[in-house]
MARPARO-904587 format. One record per residue (C-alpha): residue in three letters; x, y, z. Coordinates in steps of 0.2 Angstrom, whole numbers, padded with zeros to 4 digits, always signed. Example, Ala and Ser with C-alpha at 12.3 -4.5 7.8 and 13.67 -1.06 7.14 Angstrom:
2
ALA+0062-0022+0039
SER+0068-0005+0036
//
This chain:
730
UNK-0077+0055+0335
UNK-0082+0063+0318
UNK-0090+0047+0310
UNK-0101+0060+0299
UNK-0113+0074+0302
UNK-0131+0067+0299
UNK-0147+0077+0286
UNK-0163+0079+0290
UNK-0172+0095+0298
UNK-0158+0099+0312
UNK-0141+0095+0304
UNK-0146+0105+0289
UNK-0156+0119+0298
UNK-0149+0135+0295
UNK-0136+0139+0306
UNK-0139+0157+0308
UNK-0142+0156+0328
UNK-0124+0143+0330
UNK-0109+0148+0339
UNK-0093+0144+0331
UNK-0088+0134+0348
UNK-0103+0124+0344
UNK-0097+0118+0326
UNK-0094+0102+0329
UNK-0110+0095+0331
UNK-0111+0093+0312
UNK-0099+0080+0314
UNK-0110+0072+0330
UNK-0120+0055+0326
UNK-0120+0044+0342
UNK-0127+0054+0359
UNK-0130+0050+0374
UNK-0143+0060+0383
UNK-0144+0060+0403
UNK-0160+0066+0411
UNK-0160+0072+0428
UNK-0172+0066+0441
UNK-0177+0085+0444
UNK-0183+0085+0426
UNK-0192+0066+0426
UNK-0203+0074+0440
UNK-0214+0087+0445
UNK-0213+0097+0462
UNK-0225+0085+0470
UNK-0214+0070+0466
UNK-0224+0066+0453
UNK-0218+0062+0435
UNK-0217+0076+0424
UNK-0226+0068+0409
UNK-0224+0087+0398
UNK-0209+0086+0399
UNK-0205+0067+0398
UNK-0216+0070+0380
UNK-0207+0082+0374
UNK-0191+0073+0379
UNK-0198+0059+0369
UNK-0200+0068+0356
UNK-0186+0076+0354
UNK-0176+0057+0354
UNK-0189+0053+0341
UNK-0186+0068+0328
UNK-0166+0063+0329
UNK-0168+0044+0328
UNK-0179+0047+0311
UNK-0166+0059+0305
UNK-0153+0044+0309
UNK-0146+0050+0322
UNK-0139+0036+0336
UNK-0147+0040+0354
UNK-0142+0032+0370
UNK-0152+0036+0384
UNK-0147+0038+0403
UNK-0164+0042+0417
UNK-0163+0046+0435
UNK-0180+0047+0442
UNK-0183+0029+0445
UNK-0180+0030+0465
UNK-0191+0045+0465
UNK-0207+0035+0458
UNK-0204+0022+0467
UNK-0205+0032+0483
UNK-0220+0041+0477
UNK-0230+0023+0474
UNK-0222+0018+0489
UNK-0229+0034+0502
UNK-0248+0031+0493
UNK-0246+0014+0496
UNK-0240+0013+0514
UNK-0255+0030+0518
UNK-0270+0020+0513
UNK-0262+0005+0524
UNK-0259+0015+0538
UNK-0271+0013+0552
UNK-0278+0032+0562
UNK-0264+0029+0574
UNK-0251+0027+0562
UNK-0258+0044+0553
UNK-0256+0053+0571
UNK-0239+0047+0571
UNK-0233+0044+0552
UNK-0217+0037+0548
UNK-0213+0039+0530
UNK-0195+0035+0530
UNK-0194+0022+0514
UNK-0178+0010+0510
UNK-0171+0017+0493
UNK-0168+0003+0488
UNK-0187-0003+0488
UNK-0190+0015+0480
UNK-0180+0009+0466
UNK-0187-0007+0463
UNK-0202-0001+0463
UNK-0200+0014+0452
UNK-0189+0008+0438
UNK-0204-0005+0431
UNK-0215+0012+0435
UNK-0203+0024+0424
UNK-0198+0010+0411
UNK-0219+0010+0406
UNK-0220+0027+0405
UNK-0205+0029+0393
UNK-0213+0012+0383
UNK-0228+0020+0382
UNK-0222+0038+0377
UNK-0211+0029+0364
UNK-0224+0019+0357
UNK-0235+0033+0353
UNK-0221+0039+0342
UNK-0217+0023+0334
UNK-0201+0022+0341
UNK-0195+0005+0351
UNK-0184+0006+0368
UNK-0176-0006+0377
UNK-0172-0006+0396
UNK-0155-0009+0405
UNK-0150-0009+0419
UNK-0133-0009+0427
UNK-0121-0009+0443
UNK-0103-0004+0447
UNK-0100-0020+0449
UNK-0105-0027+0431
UNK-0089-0014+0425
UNK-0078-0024+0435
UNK-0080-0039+0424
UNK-0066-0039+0409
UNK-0077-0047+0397
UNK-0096-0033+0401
UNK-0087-0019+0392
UNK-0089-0030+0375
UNK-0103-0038+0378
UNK-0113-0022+0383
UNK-0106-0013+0366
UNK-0111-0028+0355
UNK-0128-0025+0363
UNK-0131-0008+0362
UNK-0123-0006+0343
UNK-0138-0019+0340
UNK-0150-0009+0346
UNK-0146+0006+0337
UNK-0145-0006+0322
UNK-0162-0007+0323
UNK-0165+0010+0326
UNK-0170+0006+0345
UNK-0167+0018+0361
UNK-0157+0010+0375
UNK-0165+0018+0390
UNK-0149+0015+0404
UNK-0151+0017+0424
UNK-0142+0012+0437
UNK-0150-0004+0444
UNK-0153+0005+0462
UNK-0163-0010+0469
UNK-0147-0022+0469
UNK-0132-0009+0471
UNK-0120-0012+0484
UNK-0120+0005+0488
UNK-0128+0011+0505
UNK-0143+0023+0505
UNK-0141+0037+0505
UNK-0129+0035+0488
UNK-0115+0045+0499
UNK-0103+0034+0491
UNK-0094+0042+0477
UNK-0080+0026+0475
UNK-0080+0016+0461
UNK-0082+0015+0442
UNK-0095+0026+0445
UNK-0107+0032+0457
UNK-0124+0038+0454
UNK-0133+0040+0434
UNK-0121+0057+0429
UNK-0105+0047+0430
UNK-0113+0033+0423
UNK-0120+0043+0408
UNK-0102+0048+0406
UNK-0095+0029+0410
UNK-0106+0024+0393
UNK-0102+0040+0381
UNK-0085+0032+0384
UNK-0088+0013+0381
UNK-0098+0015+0368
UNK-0088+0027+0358
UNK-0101+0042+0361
UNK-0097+0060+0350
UNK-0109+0069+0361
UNK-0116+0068+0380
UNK-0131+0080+0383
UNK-0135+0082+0403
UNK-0154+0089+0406
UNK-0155+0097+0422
UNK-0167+0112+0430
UNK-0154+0125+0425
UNK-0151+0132+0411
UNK-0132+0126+0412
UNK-0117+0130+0425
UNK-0121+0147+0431
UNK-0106+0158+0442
UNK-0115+0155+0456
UNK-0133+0148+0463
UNK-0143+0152+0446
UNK-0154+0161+0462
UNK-0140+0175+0463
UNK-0145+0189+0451
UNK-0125+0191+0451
UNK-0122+0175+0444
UNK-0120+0173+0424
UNK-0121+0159+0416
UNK-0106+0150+0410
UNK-0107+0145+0390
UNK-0089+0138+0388
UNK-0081+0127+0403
UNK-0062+0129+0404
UNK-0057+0119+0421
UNK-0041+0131+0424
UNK-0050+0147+0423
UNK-0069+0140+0430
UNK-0062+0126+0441
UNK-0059+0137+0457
UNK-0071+0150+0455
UNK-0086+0142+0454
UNK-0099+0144+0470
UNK-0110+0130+0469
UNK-0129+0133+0477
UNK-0139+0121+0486
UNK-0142+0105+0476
UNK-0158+0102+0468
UNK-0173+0095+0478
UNK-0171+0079+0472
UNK-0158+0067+0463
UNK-0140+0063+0472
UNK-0125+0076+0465
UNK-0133+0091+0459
UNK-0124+0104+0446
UNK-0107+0097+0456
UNK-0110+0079+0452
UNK-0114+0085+0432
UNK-0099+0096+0432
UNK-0086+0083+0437
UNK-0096+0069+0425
UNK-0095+0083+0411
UNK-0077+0087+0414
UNK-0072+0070+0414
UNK-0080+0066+0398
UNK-0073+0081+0389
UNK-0056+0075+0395
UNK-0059+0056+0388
UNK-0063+0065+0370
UNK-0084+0064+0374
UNK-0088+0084+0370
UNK-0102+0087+0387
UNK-0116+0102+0385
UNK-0127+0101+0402
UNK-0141+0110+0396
UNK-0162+0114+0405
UNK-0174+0100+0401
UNK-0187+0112+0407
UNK-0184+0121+0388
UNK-0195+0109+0377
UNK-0182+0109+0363
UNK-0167+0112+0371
UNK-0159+0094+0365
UNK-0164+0101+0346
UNK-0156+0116+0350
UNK-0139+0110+0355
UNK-0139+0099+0338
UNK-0142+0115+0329
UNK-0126+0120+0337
UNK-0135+0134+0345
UNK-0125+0144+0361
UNK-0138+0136+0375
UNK-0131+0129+0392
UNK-0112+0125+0395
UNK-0103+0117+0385
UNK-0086+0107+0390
UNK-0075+0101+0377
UNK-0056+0094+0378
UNK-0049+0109+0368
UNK-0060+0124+0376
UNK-0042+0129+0383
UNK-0036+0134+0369
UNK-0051+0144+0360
UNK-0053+0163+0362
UNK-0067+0159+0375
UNK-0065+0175+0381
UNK-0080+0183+0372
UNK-0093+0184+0387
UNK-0080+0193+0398
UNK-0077+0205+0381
UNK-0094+0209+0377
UNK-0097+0213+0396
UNK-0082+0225+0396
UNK-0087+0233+0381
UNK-0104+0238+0385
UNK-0098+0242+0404
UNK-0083+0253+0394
UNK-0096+0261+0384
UNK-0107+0266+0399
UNK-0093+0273+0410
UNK-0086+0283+0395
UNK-0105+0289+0391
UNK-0106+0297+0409
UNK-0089+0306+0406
UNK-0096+0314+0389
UNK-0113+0319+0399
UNK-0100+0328+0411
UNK-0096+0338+0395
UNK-0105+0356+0391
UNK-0115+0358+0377
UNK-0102+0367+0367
UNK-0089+0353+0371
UNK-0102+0340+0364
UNK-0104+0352+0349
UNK-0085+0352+0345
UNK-0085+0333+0345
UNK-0098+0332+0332
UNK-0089+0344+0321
UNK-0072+0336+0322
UNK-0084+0320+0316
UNK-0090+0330+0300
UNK-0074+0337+0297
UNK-0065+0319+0298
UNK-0078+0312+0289
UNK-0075+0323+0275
UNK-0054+0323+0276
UNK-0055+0304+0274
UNK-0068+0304+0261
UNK-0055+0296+0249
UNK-0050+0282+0262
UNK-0069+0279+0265
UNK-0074+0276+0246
UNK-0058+0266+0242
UNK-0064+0252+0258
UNK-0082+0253+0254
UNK-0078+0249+0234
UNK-0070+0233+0241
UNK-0085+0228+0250
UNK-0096+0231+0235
UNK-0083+0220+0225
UNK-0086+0207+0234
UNK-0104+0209+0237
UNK-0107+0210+0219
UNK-0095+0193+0216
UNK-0104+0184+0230
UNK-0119+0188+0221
UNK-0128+0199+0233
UNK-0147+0208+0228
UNK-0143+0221+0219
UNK-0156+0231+0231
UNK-0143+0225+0244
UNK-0127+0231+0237
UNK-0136+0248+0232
UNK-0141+0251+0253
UNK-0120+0247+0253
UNK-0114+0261+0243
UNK-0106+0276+0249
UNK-0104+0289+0235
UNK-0093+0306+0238
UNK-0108+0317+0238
UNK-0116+0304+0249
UNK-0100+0308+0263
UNK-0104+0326+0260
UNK-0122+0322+0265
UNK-0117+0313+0280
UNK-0105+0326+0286
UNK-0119+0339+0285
UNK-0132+0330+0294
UNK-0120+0326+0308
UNK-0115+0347+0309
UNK-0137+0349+0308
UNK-0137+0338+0323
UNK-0123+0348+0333
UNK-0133+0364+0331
UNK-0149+0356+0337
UNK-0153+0361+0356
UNK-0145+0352+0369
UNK-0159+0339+0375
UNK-0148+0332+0392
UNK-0153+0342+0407
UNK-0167+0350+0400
UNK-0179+0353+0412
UNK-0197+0347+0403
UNK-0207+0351+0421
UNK-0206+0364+0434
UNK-0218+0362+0451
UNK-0218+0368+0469
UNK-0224+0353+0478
UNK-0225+0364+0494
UNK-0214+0379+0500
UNK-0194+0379+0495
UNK-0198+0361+0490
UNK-0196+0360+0470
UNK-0199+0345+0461
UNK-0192+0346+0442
UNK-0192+0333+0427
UNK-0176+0333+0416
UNK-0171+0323+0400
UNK-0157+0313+0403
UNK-0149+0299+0391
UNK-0155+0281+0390
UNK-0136+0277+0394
UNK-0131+0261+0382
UNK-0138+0258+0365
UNK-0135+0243+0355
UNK-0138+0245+0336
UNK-0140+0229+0325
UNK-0140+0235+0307
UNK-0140+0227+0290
UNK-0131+0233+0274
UNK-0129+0252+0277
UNK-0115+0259+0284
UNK-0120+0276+0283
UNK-0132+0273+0296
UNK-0118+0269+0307
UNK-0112+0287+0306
UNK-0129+0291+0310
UNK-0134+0285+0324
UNK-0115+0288+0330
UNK-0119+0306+0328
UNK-0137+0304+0338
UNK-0130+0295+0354
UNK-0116+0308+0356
UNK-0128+0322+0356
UNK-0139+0310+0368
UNK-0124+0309+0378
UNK-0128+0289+0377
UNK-0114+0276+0375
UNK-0117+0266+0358
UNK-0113+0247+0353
UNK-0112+0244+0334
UNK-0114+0228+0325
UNK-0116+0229+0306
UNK-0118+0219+0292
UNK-0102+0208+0287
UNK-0106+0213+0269
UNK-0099+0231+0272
UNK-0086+0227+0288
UNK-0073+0234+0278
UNK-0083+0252+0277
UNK-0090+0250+0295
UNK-0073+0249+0301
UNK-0066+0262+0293
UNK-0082+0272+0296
UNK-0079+0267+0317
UNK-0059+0273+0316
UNK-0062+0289+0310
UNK-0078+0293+0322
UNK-0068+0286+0338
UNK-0052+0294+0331
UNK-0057+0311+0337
UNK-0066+0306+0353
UNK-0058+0317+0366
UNK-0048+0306+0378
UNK-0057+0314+0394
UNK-0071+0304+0387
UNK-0064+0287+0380
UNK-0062+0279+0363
UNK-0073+0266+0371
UNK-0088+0275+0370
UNK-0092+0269+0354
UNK-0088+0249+0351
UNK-0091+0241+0336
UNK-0095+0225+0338
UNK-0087+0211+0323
UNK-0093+0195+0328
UNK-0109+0187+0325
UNK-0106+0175+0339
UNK-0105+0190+0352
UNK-0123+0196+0348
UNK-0132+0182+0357
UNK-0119+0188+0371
UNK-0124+0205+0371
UNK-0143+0202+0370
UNK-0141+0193+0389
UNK-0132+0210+0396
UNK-0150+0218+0401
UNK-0140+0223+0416
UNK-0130+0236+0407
UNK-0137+0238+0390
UNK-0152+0247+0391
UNK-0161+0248+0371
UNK-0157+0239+0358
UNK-0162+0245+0341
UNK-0162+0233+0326
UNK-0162+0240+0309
UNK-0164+0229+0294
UNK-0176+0215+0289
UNK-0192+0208+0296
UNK-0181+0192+0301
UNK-0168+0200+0310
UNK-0180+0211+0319
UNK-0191+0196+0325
UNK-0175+0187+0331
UNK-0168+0200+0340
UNK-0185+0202+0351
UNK-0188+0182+0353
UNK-0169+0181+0359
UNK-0168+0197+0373
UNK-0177+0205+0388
UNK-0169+0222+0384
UNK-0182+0234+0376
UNK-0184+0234+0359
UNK-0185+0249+0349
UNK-0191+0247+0328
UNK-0200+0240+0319
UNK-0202+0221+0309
UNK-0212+0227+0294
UNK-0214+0242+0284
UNK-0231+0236+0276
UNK-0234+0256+0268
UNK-0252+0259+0260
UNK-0257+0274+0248
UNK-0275+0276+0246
UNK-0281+0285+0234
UNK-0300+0294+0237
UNK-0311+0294+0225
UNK-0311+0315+0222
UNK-0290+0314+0224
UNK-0281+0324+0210
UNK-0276+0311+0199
UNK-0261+0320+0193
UNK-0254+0324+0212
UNK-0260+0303+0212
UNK-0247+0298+0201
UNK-0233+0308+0207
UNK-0235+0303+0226
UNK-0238+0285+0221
UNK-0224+0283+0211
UNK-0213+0293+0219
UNK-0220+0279+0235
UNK-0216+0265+0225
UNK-0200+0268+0212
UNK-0190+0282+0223
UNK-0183+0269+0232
UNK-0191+0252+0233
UNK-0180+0244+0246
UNK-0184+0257+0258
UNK-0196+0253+0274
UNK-0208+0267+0270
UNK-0210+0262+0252
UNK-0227+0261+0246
UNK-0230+0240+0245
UNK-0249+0243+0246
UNK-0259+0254+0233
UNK-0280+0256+0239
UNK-0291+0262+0227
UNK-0309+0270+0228
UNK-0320+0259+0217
UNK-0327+0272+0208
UNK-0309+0275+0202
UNK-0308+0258+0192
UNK-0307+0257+0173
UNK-0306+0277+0173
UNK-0294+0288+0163
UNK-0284+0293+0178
UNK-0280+0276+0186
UNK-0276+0268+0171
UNK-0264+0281+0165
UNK-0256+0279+0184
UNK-0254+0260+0181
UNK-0247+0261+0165
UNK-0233+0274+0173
UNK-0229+0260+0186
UNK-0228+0248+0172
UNK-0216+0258+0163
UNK-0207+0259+0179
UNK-0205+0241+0181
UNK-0218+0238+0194
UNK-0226+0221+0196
UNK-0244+0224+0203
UNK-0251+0210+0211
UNK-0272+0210+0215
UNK-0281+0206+0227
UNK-0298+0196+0226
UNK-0308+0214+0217
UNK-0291+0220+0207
UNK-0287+0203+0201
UNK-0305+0199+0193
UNK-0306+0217+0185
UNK-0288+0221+0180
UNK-0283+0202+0176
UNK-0267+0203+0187
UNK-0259+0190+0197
UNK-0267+0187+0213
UNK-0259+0190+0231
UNK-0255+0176+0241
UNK-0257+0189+0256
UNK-0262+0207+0260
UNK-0247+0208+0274
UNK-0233+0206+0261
UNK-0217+0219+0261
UNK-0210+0216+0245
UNK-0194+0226+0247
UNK-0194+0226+0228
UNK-0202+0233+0212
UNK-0218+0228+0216
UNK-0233+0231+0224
UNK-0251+0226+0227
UNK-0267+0233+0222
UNK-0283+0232+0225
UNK-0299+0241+0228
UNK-0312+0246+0243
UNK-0328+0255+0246
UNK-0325+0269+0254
UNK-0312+0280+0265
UNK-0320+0268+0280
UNK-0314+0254+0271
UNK-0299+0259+0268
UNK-0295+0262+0285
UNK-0300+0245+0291
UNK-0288+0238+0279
UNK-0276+0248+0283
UNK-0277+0245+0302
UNK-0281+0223+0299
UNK-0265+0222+0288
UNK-0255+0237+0289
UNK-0238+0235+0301
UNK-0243+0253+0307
UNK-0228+0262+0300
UNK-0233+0276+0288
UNK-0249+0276+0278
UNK-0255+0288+0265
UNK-0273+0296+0259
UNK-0273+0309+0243
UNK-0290+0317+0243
UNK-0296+0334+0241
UNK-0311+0332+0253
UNK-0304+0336+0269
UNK-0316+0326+0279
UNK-0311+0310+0273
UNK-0293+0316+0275
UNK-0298+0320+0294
UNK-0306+0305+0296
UNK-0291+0296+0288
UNK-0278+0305+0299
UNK-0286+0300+0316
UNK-0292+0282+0312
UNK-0277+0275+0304
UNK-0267+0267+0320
UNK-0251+0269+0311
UNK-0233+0279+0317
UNK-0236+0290+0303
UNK-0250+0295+0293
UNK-0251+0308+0279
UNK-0261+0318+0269
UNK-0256+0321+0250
UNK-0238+0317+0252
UNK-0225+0303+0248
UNK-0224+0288+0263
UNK-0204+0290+0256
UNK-0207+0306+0267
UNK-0205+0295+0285
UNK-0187+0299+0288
UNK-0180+0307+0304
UNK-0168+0318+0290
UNK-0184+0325+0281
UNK-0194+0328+0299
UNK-0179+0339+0304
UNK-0172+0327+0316
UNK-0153+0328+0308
UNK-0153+0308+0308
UNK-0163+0294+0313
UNK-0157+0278+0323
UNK-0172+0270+0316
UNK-0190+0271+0314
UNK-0202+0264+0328
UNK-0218+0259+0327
UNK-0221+0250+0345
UNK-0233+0263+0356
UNK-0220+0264+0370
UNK-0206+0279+0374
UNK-0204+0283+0356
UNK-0215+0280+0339
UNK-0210+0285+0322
UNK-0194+0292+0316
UNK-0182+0293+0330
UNK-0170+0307+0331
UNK-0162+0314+0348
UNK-0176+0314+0357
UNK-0180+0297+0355
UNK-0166+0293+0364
UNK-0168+0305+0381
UNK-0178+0297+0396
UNK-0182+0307+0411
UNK-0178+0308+0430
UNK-0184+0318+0444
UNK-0176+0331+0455
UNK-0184+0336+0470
UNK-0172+0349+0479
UNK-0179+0353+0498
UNK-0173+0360+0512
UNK-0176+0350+0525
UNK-0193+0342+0524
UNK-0199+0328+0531
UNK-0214+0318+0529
UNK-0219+0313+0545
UNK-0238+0306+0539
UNK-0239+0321+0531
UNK-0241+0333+0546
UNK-0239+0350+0547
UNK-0232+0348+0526
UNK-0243+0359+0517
UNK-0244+0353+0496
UNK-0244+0366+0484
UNK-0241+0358+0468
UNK-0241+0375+0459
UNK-0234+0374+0443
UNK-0217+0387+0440
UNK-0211+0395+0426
UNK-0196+0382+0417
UNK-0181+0398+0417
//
């Protein structure tokens, strides 16, 4: 083991998706990879040639990067058996088709396959300008002393030269009888083989491609069953409920268990992983948490984060439906035991966050960054009075929305009720955290926090004093902070019982967190904010509302990054005066193709840029049309600006802009759930489903129905008579 982690694109990838069990892939250089027969061939028992190609290519982008890649295939019986059933059909004479027999000897399957599979793999290789080299082997050649030696001075040869040894059993010779129930020996079929070599020839790594995504709980066909990321034999060994075997190959997940298992335990870490994922084999070089991994010292790690996070969430959910239990006034008095906690530990609050910013600043953190870090007193004084606004908003759980009489003493009503588990992902600021804690309990929703480790020390204390004056009836538990990064790819697979995850922070983060879950979504990725400015705008408002866009606070997602100007605005008094303010200011302006040629500035790279920063870019358009169809081709549809005195342009702006927010002579900075009234925000959405905009409490509510009868049946509808009159909400 350890003989030195390899460069290139996959060793030095960023590590940002990696799993702290997964570290010591940097150290891996030789692997051995096995290949399932499930994944060599399609449903029809044909060769799956995608997926063989992206196999390929994946052996080819580690061997260019220096990596050392042995390779085991099943499959070989399977083509052979495919060849062999064509062959023996367009033989066969009509009464032979009236009657066919197409029971084949595997052992003719193999002979015939392996030549068959060999080609293809050649072939594939070939086109890559990579060389691979066929052996095949036998229990029986391991029972010779003197094999072991001469099979490692071979294979060490071939790497050498940068070739792939392509191993399979040699099926056509074994002593074995068909069907390969025989499990005695050195080994018994290509998993325990693949685990015979990682051994032999002094392996770091043994990836096993199967048609699951690794060792599940249970059949991967059971909605029940989760999958397993970490192997410990004394805590999985007994517990496991194996499924039916795939439809093809000998052993199944069973067979790659024990093989995996028994590597581990011979030093050789084993990942069985999906070969139906095209980059799966990548992936687990990157040290990413995909399939199951067994290693020789998972006993002794604190593997028991996917039992955690699952606790958690199902601990928040069970506390959020005691706090719904609450009345409104009981909710209330929660909220301002938060204020008033916030405000006793003020001094306590500003000491911890003073040490993050210490080390923010030391580690040399944006200074944009480490100002969305600071917590100042007044800024605690802030927090605490936004969270007492929010108490004495209405209570929005079990507020009937709808009223109707669907026919006599059968009532139909639709109520608010909370979404139940919210998982916040935020970046840099923990006074969001007091926030959005504040909005779920007046939502009556169970919360999951996970913030920036820049500011742990602040969310942590932020977290203890919030959960510190949670009633017990309703459970410290309701709000959970998560700490590790690992847990998040944990929590984004819980779609049983999370039910909305929010992430607040960059475009990056944003994307991720919607690639890596099938949990809703709920934010935005850019906040590409325009102001445009009319051709008969007030110039003097102009300048206050664009640099007030721009310079009130630049890192902010509804900062002003675009500026559109009416033509007939260039070269005048007005603009150039507004362009010398942003100058002063500190604003770079960047021009598009029209602002760079007239003004002489630096020209964009691209339209949909959020600079996040003092800067901004300019240029100018034809008309309020104009504006809005570049507005609409490179906005993100987050808040959007026209200053204008002519109110049909400013209507026309208003309906045509497909944005979250669009305004009319006022600052984009204005795009906060705080300003709108909503006490806080959990975040600002700019998707077109459940909520858009700034979302406060409502954004956070869904709806049930309540029908309450006395009696009825439906019967086909006879003798029910439908009303559906509409009644009065009190």
């Amino acid at each position: 083991m350890g003989r030195g982690g390899i460069g290139g694109a996959v060793a030095a990838a960023d590590m940002e998706n990696s799993d702290s069990t997964r570290c010591f892939v940097r150290d891996v250089k030789r692997i051995v990879i096995k290949v399932g027969t499930a994944v060599v061939t399609g449903q029809n028992g044909r060769l799956a040639m995608g997926r063989l190609g992206a196999l390929c290519e994946q052996v080819k982008e580690l061997n260019f990067q220096g990596y050392e890649v042995i390779l085991v295939t099943s499959g070989a019986v399977g083509v052979g058996r495919q060849r062999l059933k064509y062959r023996k059909l367009i033989n066969s004479s009509f009464a032979d088709l009236q009657n066919p027999q197409l029971d084949l000897d595997g052992k003719a399957c193999a002979a015939v396959g392996q030549s068959g599979l060999m080609a293809i793999y050649d072939t594939l290789f070939s086109q890559l300008d990579v060389t691979s080299s066929q052996l095949l082997v036998t229990d029986r050649d391991f029972r010779d002393p003197s094999f072991g030696h001469q099979l490692r001075e071979t294979v060490v040869s071939l790497l050498d030269l940068k070739v792939i040894p392509v191993f399979n059993e040699n099926d056509a010779i074994s002593t074995r009888k068909a069907p390969y129930e025989d499990s005695s020996g050195i080994f018994w079929d290509n998993d325990s083989l693949a685990t015979l070599l990682a051994k032999e020839l002094d392996a770091d790594l043994l990836i096993m491609l199967s048609d699951v995504e690794g060792l599940f709980s249970g059949p991967p066909s059971d909605p029940q069953s989760k999958i397993i990321h970490t192997y410990i034999n004394e805590k999985h060994g007994k517990l496991i409920n194996f499924g039916e075997k795939s439809r093809v190959g000998r052993g199944g997940m069973q067979a790659k268990v024990a093989a995996a298992v028994s590597a581990a335990s011979k030093g050789v870490p084993a990942v069985i992983a999906s070969g139906f994922v095209v980059d799966s084999i990548i992936k687990v070089m990157r040290g990413e948490k995909i399939g199951t991994l067994f290693h020789n010292e998972a006993n002794i790690w604190d593997c028991s984060k996917e039992v955690t996070t699952r606790e958690m969430a199902a601990a928040a959910k069970d506390c959020s439906r005691h706090l719904q239990n609450l009345s409104s006034e009981e909710r209330k008095k929660i909220l301002l035991d938060i204020a008033d906690a916030l405000e006793a530990n003020e001094d306590l609050i500003i000491s911890e966050n003073e040490a993050d910013l210490a080390v923010a600043q030391d580690s040399g953190y944006e200074k944009s960054l480490v100002s969305r870090m600071t917590l100042k007193a007044g800024r605690i004084t802030s927090l605490a009075g936004s969270i007492r606004a929010i108490a004495d908003m209405e209570d929005p759980i079990s507020h009937t929305v709808k009223k109707t009489e669907v026919a006599k003493d059968l009532v139909y009503e639709k109520m608010y009720c909370p979404l139940g588990v919210l998982l916040i992902i935020f970046e840099s600021r923990p006074d969001a955290l007091v926030q959005i804690a504040a909005l779920a309990i007046r939502s009556g929703n169970g919360l999951l926090l996970k913030g920036g480790k820049e500011a742990m020390r602040s969310n942590t204390i932020l977290h203890k004093v919030i959960t510190g004056v949670i009633p017990d009836d309703v459970g410290k538990k309701l709000i959970g902070l998560v700490k590790s990064k690992d847990e998040i790819a944990d929590l984004l697979k819980l779609d049983d019982v999370i039910d909305l995850v929010i992430p607040r922070g960059s475009n990056k983060l944003v994307s991720q967190i919607k690639a890596a879950t099938k949990i809703p979504v709920l934010g935005h990725a850019d906040g590409i904010c325009h102001v445009y400015i009319d051709k008969s705008a007030d110039m003097d408002m102009a300048k206050r509302i664009v640099l007030d866009a721009k310079v009130d606070y630049p890192a902010a997602c509804n900062a002003m990054e675009t500026l559109l100007v009416h033509k007939d605005l260039n070269k005048t008094e007005g603009l150039d005066d507004l362009l010398m303010e942003l100058a002063k200011e500190g604003v770079v302006i960047y021009g598009g193709p029209i602002a760079h040629d007239t003004l002489k500035v630096p020209k964009v790279d691209s339209f949909h840029h959020e600079y996040s920063s003092m800067a901004c870019t300019l240029e100018f358009v034809d008309d309020v049309q104009s504006a809005i169809d570049h507005i609409n081709r490179y906005g993100s549809a987050h808040t959007d600006c026209i200053i204008t005195t002519d109110k049909k342009s400013a209507d026309m702006f208003l309906q045509q802009v497909d944005s979250a927010a669009v305004f009319h002579n006022a600052s984009t900075r204005f795009c906060d759930g705080t300003r709108f009234g909503l006490g806080a925000e959990v975040g600002i959405s700019t998707g077109r489903i459940h909520a858009r905009g700034p979302v406060g409490v409502d954004g956070l509510l869904t709806t049930r129905c309540i029908l309450r009868g006395s009696g009825q049946i439906v019967n086909g509808d006879k003798g029910v008579v439908y009303t559906h009159k509409d009644l009065p909400l009190q």
